[in-house]
VEXPAMI-506011 format. One record per residue (C-alpha): residue in three letters; x, y, z; residue number from 1. Coordinates in Angstrom, 1 decimal. Layout:
BEGIN
<dodo 'Ala' <X Y Z> NUM>
...
//
This chain:
BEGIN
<dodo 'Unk' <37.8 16.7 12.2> 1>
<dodo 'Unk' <38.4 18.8 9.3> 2>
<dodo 'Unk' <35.4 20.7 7.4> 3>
<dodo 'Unk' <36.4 19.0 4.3> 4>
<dodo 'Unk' <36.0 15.4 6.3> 5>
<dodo 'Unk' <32.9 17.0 8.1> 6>
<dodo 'Unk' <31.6 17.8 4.5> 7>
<dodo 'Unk' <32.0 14.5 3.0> 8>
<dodo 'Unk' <30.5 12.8 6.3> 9>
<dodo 'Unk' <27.4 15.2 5.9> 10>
<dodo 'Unk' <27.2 14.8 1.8> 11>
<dodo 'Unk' <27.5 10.7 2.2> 12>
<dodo 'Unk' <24.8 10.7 5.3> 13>
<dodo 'Unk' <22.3 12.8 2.6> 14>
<dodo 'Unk' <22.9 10.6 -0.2> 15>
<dodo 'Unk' <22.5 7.5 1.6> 16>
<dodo 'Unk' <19.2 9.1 3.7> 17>
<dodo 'Unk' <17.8 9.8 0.1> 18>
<dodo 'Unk' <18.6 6.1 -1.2> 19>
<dodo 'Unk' <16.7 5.0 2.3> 20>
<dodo 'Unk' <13.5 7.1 1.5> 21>
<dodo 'Unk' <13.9 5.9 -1.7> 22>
<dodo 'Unk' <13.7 2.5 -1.2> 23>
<dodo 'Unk' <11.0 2.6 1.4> 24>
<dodo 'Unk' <8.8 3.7 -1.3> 25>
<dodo 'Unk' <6.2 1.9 -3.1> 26>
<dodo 'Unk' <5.8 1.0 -6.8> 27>
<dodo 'Unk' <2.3 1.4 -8.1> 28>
<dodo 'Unk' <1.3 -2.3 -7.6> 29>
<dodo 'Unk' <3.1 -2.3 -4.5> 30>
<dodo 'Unk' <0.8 0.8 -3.2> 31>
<dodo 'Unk' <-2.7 -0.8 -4.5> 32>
<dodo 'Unk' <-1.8 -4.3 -3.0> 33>
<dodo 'Unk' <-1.5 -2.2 0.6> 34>
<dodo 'Unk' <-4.5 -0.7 -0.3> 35>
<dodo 'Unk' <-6.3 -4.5 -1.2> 36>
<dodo 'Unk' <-4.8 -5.5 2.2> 37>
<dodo 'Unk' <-6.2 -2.7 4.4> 38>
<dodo 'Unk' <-9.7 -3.3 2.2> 39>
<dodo 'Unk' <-10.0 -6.9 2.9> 40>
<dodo 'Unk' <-8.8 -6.4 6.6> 41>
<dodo 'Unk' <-11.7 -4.3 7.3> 42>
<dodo 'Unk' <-13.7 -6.2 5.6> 43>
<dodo 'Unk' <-12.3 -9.4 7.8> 44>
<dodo 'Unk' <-12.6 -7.2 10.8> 45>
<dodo 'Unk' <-16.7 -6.6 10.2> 46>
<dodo 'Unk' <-17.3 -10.4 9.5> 47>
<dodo 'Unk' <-15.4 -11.3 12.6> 48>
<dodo 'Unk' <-16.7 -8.6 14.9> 49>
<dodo 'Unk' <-20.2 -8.8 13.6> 50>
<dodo 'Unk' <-20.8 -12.5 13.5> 51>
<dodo 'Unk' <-22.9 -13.0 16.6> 52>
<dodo 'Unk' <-25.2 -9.8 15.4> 53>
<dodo 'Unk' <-28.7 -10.7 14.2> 54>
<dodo 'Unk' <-29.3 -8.7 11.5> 55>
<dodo 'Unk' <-25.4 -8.1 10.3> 56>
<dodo 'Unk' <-23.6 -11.5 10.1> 57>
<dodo 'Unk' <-21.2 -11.0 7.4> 58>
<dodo 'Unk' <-20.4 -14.8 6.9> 59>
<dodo 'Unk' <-22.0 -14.6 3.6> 60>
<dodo 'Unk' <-20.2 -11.9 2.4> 61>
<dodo 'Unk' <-17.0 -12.1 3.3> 62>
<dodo 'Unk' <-16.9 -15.4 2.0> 63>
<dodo 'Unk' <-18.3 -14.2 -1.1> 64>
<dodo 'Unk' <-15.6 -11.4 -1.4> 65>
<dodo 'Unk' <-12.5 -14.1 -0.9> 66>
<dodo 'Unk' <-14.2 -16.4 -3.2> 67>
<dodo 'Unk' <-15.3 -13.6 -5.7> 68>
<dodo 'Unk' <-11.8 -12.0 -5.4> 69>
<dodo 'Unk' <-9.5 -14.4 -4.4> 70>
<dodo 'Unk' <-7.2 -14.5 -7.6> 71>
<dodo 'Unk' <-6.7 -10.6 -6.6> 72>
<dodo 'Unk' <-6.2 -11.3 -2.9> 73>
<dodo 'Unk' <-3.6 -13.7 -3.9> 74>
<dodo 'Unk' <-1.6 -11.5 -6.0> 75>
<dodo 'Unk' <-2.2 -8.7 -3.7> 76>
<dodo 'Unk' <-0.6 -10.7 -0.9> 77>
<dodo 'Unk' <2.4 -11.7 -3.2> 78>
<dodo 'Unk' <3.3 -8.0 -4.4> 79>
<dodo 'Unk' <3.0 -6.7 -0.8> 80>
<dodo 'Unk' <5.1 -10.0 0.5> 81>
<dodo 'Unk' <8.0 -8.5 -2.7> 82>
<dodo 'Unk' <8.0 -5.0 -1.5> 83>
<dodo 'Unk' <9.2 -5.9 2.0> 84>
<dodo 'Unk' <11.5 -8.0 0.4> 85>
<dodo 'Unk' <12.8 -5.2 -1.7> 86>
<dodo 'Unk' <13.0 -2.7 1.2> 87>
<dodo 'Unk' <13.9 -5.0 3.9> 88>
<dodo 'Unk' <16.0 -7.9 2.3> 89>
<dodo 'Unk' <15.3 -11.4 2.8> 90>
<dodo 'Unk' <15.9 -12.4 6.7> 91>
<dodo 'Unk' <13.6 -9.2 8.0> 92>
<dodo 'Unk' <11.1 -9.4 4.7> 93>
<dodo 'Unk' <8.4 -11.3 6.6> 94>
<dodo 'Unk' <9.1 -10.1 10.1> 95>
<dodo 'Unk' <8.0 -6.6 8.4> 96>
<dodo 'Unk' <5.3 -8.2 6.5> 97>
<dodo 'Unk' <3.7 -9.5 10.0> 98>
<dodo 'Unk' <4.6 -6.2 11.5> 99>
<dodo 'Unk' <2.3 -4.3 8.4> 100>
<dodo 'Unk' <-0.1 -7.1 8.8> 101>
<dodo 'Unk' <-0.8 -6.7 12.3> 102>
<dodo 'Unk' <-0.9 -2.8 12.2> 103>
<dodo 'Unk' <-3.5 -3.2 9.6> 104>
<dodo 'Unk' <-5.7 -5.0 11.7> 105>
<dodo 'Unk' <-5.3 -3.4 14.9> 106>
<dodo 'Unk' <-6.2 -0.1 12.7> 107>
<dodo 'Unk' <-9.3 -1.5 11.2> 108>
<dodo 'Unk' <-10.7 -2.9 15.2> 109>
<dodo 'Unk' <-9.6 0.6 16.4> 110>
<dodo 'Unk' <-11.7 1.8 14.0> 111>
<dodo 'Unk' <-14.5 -1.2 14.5> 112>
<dodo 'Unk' <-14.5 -0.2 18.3> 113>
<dodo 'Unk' <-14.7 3.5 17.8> 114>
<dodo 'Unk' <-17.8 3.6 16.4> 115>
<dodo 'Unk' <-21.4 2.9 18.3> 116>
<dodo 'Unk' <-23.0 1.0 15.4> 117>
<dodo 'Unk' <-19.6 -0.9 13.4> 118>
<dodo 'Unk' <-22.2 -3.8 12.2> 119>
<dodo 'Unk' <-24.7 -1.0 10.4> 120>
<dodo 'Unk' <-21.7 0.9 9.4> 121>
<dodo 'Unk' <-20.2 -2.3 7.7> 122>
<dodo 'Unk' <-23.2 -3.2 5.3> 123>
<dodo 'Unk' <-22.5 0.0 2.8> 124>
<dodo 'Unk' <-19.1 -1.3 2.1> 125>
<dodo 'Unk' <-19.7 -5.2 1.6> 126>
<dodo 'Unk' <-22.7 -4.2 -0.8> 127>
<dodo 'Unk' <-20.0 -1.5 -3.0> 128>
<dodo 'Unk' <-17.7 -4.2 -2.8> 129>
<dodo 'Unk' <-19.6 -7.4 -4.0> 130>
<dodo 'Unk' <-21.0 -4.8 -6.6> 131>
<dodo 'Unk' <-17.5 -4.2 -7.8> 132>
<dodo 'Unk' <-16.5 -6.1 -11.0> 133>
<dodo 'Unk' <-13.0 -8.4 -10.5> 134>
<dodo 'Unk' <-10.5 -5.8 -12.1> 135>
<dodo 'Unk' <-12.2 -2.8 -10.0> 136>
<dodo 'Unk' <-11.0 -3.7 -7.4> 137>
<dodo 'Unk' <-7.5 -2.3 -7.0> 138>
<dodo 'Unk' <-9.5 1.4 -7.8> 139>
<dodo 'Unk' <-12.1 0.5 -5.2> 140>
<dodo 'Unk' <-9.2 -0.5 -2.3> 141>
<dodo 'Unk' <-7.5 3.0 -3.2> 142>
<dodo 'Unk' <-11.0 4.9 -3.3> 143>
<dodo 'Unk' <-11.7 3.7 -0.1> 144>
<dodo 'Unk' <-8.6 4.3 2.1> 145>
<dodo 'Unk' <-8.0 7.6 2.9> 146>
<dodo 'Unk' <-5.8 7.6 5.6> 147>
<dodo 'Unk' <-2.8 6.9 4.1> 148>
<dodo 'Unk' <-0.4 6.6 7.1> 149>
<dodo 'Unk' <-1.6 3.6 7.6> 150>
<dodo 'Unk' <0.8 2.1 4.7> 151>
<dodo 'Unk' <3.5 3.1 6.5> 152>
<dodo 'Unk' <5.3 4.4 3.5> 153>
<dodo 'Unk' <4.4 6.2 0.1> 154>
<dodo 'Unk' <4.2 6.2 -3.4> 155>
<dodo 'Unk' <7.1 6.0 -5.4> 156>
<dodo 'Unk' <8.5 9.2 -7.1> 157>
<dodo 'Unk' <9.8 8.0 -10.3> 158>
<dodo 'Unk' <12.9 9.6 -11.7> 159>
<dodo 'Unk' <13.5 11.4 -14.8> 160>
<dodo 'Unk' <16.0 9.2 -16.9> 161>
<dodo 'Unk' <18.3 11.5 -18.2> 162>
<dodo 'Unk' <18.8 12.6 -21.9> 163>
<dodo 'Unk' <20.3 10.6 -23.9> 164>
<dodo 'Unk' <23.0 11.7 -26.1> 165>
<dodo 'Unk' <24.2 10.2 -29.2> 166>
<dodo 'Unk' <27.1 12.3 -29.8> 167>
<dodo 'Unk' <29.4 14.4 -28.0> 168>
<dodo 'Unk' <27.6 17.0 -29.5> 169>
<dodo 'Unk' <24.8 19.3 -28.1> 170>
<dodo 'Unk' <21.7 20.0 -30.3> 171>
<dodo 'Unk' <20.5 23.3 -31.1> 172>
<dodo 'Unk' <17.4 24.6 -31.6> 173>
<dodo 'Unk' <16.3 27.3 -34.1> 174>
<dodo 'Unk' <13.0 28.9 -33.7> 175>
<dodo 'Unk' <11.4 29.2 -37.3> 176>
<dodo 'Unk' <9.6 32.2 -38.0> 177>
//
């Protein structure tokens, strides 16, 4: 091959690897409805593991978060289910989505598991959470998860548009003394 095919092989693979990591990105709602999604499948993940623990059922409380929050849960799942329809297209959108989904969860019981006391532990967050007003939410799910691989992706860098021009004609500035 030649080095100026070679060249236009190399510049191609860069621009399309940038429009990839591009569109693997997500948009602000995008990124708080992962963050809603890890919340409340941590949240599922202490009601579930504690249920049979005197002293730290979370029944109560879970279903007092999906009933309390449910309108957000609902529009959470929707903007996540559109992002993977952005990145992924139609036929692999929900594939991906189970793929994130499942992740998720098996995080949240890895991290259920690794601690000697997950019941005690969970009782902090159900009490900041039911003490959360409806629109806090979103600030409260991105608060509250810090390890941000577990997305799987990250936030959006938005582009500069460029200037616009009216004219042909450059404008000059004068510095007025």
């Amino acid at each position: 091959m030649s080095k100026r095919v070679l060249s236009g092989v190399l510049a191609a693979s860069l621009v399309l690897a940038s429009t990839l990591a591009h569109a693997e990105c997500y948009t602000e709602a995008e990124w708080q409805a992962a963050h809603v999604r890890i919340l409340q499948t941590e949240l599922n993940v202490a009601q579930l593991t504690c249920q049979n623990v005197p002293d730290h059922s979370y029944d109560a409380q879970y279903s007092a978060f999906v009933a309390r929050f449910g309108d957000r849960l609902k529009s959470a799942a929707s903007v996540l289910r559109a992002h993977f329809k952005r990145v992924y297209g139609n036929a692999a959108s929900e594939k991906q989505l189970d793929i994130f989904v499942t992740r998720v969860a098996n995080e949240a019981s890895d991290r259920s598991m690794s601690s000697t006391t997950p019941c005690a532990d969970a009782a902090p967050l159900f009490q900041q959470v039911l003490a959360t007003d409806t629109g806090g939410l979103s600030q409260l799910a991105l608060d509250h998860v810090t390890d941000k691989t577990e997305i799987g992706g990250e936030l959006c860098v938005a582009k500069k548009a460029p200037a616009s021009r009216k004219s042909g004609r450059t404008k000059k500035t004068v510095a007025v003394k």
